[in-house]
C-alpha positions as a Markdown table, in Angstrom:
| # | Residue | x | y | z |
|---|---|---|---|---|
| 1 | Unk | 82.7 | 41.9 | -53.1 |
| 2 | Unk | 86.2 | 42.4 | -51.5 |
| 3 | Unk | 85.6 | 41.1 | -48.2 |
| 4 | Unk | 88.7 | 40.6 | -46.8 |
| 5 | Unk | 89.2 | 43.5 | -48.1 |
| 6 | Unk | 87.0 | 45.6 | -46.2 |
| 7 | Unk | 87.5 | 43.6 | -43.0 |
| 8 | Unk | 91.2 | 45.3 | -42.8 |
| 9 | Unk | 90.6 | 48.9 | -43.8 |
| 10 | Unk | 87.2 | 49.4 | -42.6 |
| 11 | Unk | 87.1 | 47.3 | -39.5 |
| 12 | Unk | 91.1 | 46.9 | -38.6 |
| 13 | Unk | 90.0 | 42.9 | -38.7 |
| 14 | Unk | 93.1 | 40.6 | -40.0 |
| 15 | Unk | 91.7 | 37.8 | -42.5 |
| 16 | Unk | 94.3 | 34.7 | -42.8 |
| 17 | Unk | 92.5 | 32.6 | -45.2 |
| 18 | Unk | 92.9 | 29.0 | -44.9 |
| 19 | Unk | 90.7 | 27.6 | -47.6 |
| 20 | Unk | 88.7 | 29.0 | -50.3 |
| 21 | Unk | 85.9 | 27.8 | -53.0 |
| 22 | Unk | 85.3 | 30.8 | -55.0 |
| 23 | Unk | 83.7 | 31.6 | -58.5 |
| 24 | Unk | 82.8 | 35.1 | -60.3 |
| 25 | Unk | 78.8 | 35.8 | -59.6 |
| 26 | Unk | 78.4 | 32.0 | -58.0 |
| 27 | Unk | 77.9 | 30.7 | -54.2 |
| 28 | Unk | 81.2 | 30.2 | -52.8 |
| 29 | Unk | 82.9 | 28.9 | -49.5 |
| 30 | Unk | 85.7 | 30.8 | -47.3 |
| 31 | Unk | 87.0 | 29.6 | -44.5 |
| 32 | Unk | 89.4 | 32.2 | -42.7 |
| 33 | Unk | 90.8 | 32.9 | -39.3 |
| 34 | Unk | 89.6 | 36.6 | -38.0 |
| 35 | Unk | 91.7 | 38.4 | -35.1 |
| 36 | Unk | 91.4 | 42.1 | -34.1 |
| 37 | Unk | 90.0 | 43.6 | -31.4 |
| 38 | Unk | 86.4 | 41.9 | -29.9 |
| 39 | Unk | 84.5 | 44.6 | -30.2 |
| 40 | Unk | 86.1 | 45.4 | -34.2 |
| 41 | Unk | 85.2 | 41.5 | -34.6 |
| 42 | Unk | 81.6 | 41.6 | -34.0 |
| 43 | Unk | 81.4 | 44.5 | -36.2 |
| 44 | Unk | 82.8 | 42.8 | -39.5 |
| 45 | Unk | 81.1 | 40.0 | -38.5 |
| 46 | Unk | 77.6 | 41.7 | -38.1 |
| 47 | Unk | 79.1 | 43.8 | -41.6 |
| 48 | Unk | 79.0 | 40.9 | -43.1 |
| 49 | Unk | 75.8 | 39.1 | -42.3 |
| 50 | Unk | 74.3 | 42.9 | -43.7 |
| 51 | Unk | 75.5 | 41.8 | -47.2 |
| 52 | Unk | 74.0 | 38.1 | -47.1 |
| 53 | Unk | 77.6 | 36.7 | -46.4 |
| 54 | Unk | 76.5 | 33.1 | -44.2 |
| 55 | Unk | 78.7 | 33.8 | -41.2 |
| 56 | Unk | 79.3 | 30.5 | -39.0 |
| 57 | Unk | 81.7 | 29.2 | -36.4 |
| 58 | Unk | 83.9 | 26.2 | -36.3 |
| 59 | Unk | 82.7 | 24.3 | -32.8 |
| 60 | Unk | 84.0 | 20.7 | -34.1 |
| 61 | Unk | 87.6 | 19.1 | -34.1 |
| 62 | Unk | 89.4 | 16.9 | -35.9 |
| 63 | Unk | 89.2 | 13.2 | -35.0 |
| 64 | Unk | 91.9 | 10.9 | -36.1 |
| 65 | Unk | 90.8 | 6.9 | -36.2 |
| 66 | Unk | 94.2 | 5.7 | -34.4 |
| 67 | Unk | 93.1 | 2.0 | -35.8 |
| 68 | Unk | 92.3 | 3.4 | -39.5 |
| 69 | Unk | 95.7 | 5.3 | -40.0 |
| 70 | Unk | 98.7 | 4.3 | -42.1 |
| 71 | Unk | 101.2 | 7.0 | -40.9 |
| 72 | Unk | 101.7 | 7.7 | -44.4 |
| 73 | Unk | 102.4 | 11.5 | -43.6 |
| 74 | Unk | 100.1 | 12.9 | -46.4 |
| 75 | Unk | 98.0 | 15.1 | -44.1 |
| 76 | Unk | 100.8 | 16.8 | -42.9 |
| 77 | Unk | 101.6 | 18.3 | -46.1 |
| 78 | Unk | 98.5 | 20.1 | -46.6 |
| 79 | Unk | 98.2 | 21.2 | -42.5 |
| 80 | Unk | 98.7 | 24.9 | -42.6 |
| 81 | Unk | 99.2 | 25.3 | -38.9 |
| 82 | Unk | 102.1 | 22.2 | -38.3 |
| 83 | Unk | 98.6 | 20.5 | -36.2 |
| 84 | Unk | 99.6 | 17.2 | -38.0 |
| 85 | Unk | 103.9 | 16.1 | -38.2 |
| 86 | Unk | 105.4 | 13.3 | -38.1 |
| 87 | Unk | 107.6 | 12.0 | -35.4 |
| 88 | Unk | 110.8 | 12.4 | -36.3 |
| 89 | Unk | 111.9 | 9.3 | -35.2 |
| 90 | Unk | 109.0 | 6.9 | -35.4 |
| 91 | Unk | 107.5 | 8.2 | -38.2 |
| 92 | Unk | 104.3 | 8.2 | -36.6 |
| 93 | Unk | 101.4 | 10.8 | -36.6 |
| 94 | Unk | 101.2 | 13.0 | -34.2 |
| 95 | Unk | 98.5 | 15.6 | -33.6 |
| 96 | Unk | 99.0 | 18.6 | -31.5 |
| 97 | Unk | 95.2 | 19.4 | -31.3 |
| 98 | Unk | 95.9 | 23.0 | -29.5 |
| 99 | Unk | 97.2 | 24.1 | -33.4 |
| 100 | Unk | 94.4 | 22.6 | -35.2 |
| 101 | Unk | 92.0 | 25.3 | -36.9 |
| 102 | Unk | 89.6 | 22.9 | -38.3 |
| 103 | Unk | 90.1 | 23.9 | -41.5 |
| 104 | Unk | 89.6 | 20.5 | -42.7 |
| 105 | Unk | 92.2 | 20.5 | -45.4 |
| 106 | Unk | 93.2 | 17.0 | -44.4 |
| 107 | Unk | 90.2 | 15.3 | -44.6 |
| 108 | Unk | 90.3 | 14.7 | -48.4 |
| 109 | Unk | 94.0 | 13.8 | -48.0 |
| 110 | Unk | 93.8 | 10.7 | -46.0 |
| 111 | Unk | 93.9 | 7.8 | -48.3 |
| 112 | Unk | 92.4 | 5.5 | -45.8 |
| 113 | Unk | 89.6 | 7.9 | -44.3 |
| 114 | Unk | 91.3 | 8.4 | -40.9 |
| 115 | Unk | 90.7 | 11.9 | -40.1 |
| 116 | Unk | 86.8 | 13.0 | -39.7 |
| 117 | Unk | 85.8 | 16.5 | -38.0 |
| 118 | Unk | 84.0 | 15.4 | -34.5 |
| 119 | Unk | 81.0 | 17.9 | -34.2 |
């Protein structure tokens, strides 16, 4: 089914999608970022729960373990949004938590296990 699609024609709903685990005629995972107008939002999202699409929000945040991190910078190569740089002096992590979409891409990244989502 061509969700995001549908979400832009039918319902005037932007779809930035920020991770996907997708397979032909198998159970899949999308996690996107939706903007458009309230009322349009509630409508693709009601759309979609009428076609057995699992609709849920993101409530956590990211937790970074201050003591547990390297500063290696590998999380910030796979942030979409810039939420995790380095500084460009100290070469030390920063997280700007107001830019952070929870989309959990650098999770797997950390080679030490620093970063956790904080539900």
């Amino acid at each position: 089914m061509p969700v995001t699609y549908v979400l832009a024609k039918e319902f005037n709903v932007a779809a930035n999608i920020i991770r996907a685990q997708v397979a032909p005629n198998q159970i899949g995972k999308l996690v996107v970022e939706l903007s458009g107008d309230i009322d349009q939002l509630d409508a693709a999202i009601e759309w979609m729960r009428s076609r057995h699409v699992n609709v849920s929000y993101t409530l956590g945040e990211i937790a970074i373990d201050e003591d547990v991190c390297v500063h290696c910078g590998l999380c910030t190569g796979v942030c979409p949004t810039e939420a995790l740089t380095l500084h460009p002096e100290t070469y030390k992590l920063m997280f700007t938590r107001s830019r952070c979409i929870v989309c959990e891409q650098c999770i797997p990244t950390c080679p030490v296990q620093a970063i956790s989502t904080n539900l």
